[in-house]
C-alpha positions as CSV (number, residue, x, y, z in Angstrom):
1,X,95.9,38.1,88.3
2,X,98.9,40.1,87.0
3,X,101.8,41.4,88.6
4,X,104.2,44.0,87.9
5,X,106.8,43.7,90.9
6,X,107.2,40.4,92.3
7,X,110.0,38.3,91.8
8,X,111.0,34.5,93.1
9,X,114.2,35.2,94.5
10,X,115.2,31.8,95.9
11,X,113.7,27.8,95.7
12,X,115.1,26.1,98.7
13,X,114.1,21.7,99.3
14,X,114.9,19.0,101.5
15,X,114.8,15.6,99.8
16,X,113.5,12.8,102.6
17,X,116.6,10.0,103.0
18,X,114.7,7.0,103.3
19,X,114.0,5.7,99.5
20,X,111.1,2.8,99.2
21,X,110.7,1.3,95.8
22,X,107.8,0.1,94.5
23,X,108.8,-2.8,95.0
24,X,109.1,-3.0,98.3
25,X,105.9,-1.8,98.8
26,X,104.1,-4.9,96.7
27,X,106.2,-6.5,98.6
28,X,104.3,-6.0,101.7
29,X,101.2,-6.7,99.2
30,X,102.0,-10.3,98.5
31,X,99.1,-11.9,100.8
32,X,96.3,-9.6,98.9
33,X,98.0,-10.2,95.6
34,X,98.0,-13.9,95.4
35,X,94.1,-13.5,96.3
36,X,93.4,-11.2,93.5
37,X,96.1,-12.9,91.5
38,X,97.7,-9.4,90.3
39,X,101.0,-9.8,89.0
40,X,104.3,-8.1,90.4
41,X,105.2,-5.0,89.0
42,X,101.2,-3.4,88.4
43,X,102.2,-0.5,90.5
44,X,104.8,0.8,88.5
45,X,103.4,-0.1,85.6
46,X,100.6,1.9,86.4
47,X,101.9,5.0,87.8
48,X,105.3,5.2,86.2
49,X,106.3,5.5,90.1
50,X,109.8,3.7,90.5
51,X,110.5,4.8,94.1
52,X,109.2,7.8,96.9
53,X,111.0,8.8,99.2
54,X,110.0,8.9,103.5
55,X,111.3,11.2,106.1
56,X,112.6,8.9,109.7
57,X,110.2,8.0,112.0
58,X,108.6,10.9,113.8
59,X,110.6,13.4,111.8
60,X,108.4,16.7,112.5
61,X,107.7,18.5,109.5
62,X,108.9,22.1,110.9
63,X,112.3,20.5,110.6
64,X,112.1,20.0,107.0
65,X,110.2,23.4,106.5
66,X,113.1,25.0,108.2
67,X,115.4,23.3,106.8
68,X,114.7,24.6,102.9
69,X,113.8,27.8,104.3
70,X,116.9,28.6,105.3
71,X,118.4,27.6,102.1
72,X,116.0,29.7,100.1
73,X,117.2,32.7,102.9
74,X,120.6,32.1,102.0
75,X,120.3,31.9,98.5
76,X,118.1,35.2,98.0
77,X,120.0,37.1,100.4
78,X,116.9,38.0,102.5
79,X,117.5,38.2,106.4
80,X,114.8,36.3,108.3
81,X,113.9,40.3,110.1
82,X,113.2,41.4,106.4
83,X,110.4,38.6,105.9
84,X,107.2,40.1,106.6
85,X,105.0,36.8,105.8
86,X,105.9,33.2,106.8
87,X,102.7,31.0,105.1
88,X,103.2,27.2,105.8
89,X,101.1,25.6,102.9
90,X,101.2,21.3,103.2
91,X,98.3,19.2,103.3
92,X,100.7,17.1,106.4
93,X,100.8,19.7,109.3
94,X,101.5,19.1,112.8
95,X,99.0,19.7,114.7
96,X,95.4,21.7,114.7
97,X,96.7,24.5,116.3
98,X,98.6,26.4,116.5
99,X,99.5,26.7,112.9
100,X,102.5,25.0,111.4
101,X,103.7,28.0,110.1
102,X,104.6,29.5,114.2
103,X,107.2,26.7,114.8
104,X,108.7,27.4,111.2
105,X,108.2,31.2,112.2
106,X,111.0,30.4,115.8
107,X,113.0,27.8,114.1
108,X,113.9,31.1,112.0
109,X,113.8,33.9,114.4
110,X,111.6,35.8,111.8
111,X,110.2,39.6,112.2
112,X,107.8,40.0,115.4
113,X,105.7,41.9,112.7
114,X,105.4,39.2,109.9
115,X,101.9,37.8,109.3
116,X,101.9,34.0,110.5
117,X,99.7,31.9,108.7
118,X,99.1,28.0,107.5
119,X,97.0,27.6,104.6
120,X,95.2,24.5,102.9
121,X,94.1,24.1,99.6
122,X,95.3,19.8,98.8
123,X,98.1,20.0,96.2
124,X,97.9,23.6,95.4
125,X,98.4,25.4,99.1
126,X,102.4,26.3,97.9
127,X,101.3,28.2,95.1
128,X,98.3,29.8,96.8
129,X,100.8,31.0,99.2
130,X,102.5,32.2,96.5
131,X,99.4,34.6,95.4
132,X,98.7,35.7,99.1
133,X,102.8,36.8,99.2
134,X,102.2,37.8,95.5
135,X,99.5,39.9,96.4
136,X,100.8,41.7,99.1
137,X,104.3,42.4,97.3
138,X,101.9,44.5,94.7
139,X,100.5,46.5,96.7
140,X,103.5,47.8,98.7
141,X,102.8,45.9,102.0
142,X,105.8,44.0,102.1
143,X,109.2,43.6,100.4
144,X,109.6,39.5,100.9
145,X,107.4,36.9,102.2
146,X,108.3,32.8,102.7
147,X,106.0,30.2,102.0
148,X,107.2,26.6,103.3
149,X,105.9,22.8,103.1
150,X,106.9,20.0,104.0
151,X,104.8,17.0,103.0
152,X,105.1,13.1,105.0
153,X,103.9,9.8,103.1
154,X,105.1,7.1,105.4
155,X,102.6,7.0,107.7
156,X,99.7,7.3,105.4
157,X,101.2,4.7,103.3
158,X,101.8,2.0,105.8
159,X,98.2,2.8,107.4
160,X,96.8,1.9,103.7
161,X,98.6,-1.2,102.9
162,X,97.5,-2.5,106.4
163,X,93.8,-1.7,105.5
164,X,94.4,-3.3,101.8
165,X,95.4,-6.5,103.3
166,X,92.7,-6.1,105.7
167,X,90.1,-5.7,102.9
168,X,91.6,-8.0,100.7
169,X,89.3,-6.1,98.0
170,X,89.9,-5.3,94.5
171,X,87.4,-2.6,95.2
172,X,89.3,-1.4,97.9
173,X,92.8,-2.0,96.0
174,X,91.4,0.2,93.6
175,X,90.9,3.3,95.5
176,X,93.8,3.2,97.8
177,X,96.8,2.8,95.0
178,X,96.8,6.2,94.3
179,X,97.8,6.7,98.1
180,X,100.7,4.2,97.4
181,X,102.2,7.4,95.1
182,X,102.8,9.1,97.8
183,X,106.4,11.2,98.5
184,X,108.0,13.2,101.4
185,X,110.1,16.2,100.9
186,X,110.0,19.4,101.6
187,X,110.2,23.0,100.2
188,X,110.7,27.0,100.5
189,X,110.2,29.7,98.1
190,X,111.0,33.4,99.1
191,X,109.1,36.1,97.3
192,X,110.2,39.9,97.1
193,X,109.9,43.2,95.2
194,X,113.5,42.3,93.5
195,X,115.0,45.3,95.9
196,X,117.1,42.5,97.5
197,X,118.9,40.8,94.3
198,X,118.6,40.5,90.4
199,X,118.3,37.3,90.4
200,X,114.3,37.1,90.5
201,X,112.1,35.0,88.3
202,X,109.5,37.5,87.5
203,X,106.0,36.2,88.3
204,X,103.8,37.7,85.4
205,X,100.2,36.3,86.6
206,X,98.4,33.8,87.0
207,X,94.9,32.4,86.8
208,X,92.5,30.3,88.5
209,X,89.4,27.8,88.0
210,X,87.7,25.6,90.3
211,X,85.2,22.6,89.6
212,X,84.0,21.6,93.4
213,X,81.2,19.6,92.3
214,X,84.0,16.6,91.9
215,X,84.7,17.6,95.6
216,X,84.4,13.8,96.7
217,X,86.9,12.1,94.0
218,X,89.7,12.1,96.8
219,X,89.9,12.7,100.1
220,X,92.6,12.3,103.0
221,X,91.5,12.5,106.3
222,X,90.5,11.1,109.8
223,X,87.7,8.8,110.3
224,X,85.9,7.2,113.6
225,X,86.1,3.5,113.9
226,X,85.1,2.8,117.4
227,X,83.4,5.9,120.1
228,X,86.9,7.0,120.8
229,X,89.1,5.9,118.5
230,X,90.2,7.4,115.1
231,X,92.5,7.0,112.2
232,X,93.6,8.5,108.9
233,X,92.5,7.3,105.9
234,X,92.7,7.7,101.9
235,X,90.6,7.1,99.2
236,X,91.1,8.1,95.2
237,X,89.0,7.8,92.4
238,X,91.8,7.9,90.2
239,X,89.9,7.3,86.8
240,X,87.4,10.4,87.5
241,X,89.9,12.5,88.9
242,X,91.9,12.3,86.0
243,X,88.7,12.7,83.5
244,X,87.7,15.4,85.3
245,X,91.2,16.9,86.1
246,X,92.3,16.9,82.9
247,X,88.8,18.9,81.8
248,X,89.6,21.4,84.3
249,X,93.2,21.5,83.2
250,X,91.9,22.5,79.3
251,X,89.5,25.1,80.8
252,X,92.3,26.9,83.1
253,X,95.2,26.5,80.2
254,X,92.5,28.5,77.6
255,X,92.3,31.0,80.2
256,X,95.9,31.4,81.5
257,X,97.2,32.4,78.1
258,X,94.6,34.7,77.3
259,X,94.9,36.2,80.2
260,X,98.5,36.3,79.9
261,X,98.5,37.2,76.8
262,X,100.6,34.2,75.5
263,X,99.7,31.6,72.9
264,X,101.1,28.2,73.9
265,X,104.1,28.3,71.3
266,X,105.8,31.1,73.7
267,X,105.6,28.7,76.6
268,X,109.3,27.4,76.6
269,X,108.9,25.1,79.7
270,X,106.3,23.6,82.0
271,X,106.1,22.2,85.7
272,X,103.4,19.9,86.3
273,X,102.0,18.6,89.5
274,X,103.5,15.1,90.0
275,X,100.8,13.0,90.1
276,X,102.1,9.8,87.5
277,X,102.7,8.8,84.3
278,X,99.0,8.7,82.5
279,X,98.3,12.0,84.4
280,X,101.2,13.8,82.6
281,X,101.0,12.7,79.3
282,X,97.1,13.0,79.2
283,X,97.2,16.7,80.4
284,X,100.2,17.2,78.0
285,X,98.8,15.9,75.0
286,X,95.6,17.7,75.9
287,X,96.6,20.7,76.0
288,X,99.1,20.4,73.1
289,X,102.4,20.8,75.0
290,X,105.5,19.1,73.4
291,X,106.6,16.0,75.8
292,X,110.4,17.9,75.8
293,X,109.0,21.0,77.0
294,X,107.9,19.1,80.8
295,X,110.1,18.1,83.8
296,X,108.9,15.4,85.9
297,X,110.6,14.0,88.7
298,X,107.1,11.3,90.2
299,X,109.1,8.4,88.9
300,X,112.0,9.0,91.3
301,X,110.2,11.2,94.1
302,X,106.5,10.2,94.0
303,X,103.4,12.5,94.5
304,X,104.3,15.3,97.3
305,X,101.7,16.9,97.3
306,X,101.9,20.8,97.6
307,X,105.7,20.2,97.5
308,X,106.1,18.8,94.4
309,X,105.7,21.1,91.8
310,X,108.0,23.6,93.6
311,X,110.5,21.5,94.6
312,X,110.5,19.9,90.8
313,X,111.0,23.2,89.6
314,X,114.4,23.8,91.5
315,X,115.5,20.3,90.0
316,X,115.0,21.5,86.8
317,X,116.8,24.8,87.1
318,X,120.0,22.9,88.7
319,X,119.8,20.3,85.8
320,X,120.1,23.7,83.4
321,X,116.2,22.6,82.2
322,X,115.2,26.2,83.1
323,X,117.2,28.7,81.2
324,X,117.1,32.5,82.1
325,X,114.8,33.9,79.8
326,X,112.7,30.8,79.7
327,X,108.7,31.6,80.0
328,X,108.0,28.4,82.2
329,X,104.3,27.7,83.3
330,X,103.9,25.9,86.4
331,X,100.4,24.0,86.2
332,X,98.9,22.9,89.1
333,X,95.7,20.9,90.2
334,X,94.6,19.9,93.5
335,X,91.4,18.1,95.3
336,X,88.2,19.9,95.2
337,X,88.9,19.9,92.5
338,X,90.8,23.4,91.9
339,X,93.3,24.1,89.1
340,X,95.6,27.0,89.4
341,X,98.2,28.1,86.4
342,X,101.1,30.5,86.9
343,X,103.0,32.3,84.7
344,X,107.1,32.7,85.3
345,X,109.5,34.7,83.0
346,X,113.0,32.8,84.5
């Protein structure tokens, strides 16, 4: 994938107000600690996760998709009529229908003739959006699209600390601590032709690769425990995930520079999905990427899912990380497992 004409005008996010340490949530742990005698501290320690942030109680997650999107409106000067795609991308989503993406759509008074879509791919449904938008911008469809997320941890966490000290399994401790990485937020990207301001980053391409035999290493979902009652749960294999993560990651990195004709020395910057410490500096050493070339926000913000790469990416432009110029790659891997790279020019 390669693209001539299509430009990220604007990055708009809402950061969740509630922050919960780590801490706080071994805290809760202390019964199912003292039985497995794990010492205070193991979750940092083994995620590099400080603190995640939670939206309130029963915050709906239109709120904080409209929210960012009309802060990415505002700041690429794109009226809500000119938006001829709204995609809502995030794993959390309201309901099974209609899609997330209609309430976003009213909350912004969008065009009667924009195409209305959610889309779910795990971590990576943001930047597929992106592509769909992308896509569509190439071949003249449309002059801007909006893809929006907004991702919730606090009631998947709180249902898996429950069930850990129901369990009271190192087993079970195991494969639910990656759930315990969990952050809220929310963000927007708008999308155009660059007929609406100069102040685009120009997407240059992308590339894509996909390993779905590793389909089972983590799932979120809903599962039957009595004839008519359900709940969510989550489970992680977090030590296959990252061996075959990180494999995928190599395979789609070789082909995203070929492809986009740039040897790894002209990458200036890199946004990683914010999965935890190991993750990042095993896919960073892997694929030979200088430590002061990444931004990573997981130790103050957690894992967000489809939000987090995005939303890290406006961080690092307000901290002046991201220069104009730059050629940033933004790196993304999801469940499934899928792996999708794409290529920026700031």
């Amino acid at each position: 994938m390669k693209y001539t004409r299509v430009f990220v005008d604007a990055i708009g996010y809402e950061l969740a107000p509630v922050v919960v340490s780590s801490s706080e949530l071994e805290e809760r742990l202390q019964p199912l600690y003292r039985t497995l005698h794990i010492s205070e501290g193991q979750l940092e320690a083994l995620t590099g996760i400080v603190e995640r942030r939670w939206w309130e109680e029963d915050y709906p997650l239109s709120q904080g998709a409209v929210a960012a999107a009309r802060k990415a409106l505002e700041a690429a000067q794109v009226p809500p009529e000119d938006v001829k795609v709204v995609i809502y991308g995030g794993v959390c989503r309201e309901q099974f229908e209609p899609a997330t993406a209609c309430r976003v759509a009213a909350g912004l008074r969008v065009s009667s003739e924009a195409a209305i879509y959610d889309l779910s791919n795990a971590c990576l449904g943001v930047l597929n959006g992106m592509l769909d938008i992308a896509n569509r911008i190439e071949l003249g469809q449309i002059r801007a699209g909006l893809i929006v997320s907004c991702e919730s941890a606090r009631e998947i966490n709180n249902i898996t600390i429950e069930r850990m000290l129901q369990a009271n399994s190192m087993d079970f401790y195991k494969d639910s601590l990656a759930t315990l990485t969990g952050g809220s937020g929310a963000v927007a990207l708008v999308l155009t032709d660059g007929s609406f301001s100069d102040r685009g980053r120009r997407l240059v391409g992308g590339v894509t690769q996909a390993a779905p035999e590793f389909h089972a290493l983590c799932r979120w979902g809903i599962e039957r425990i009595l004839p008519s009652t359900f709940r969510q749960f989550m489970t992680t294999d977090s030590i296959s995930v990252l061996k075959h993560g990180v494999n995928l990651g190599l395979r789609t990195w070789n082909s995203f520079l070929t492809r986009l004709g740039w040897v790894k020395e002209q990458v200036d910057r890199v946004i990683c999905h914010q999965v935890g410490a190991s993750h990042r500096d095993t896919v960073l050493k892997l694929l030979d990427i200088l430590p002061e070339k990444d931004y990573s926000t997981f130790a103050y913000l957690g894992n967000m899912g489809t939000v987090s790469l995005p939303l890290t990416a406006a961080l690092a432009e307000e901290h002046g990380f991201l220069e104009h110029g730059n050629r940033v790659g933004f790196l993304g891997i999801g469940s499934g497992l899928n792996c999708l790279m794409l290529g920026l020019e700031w």
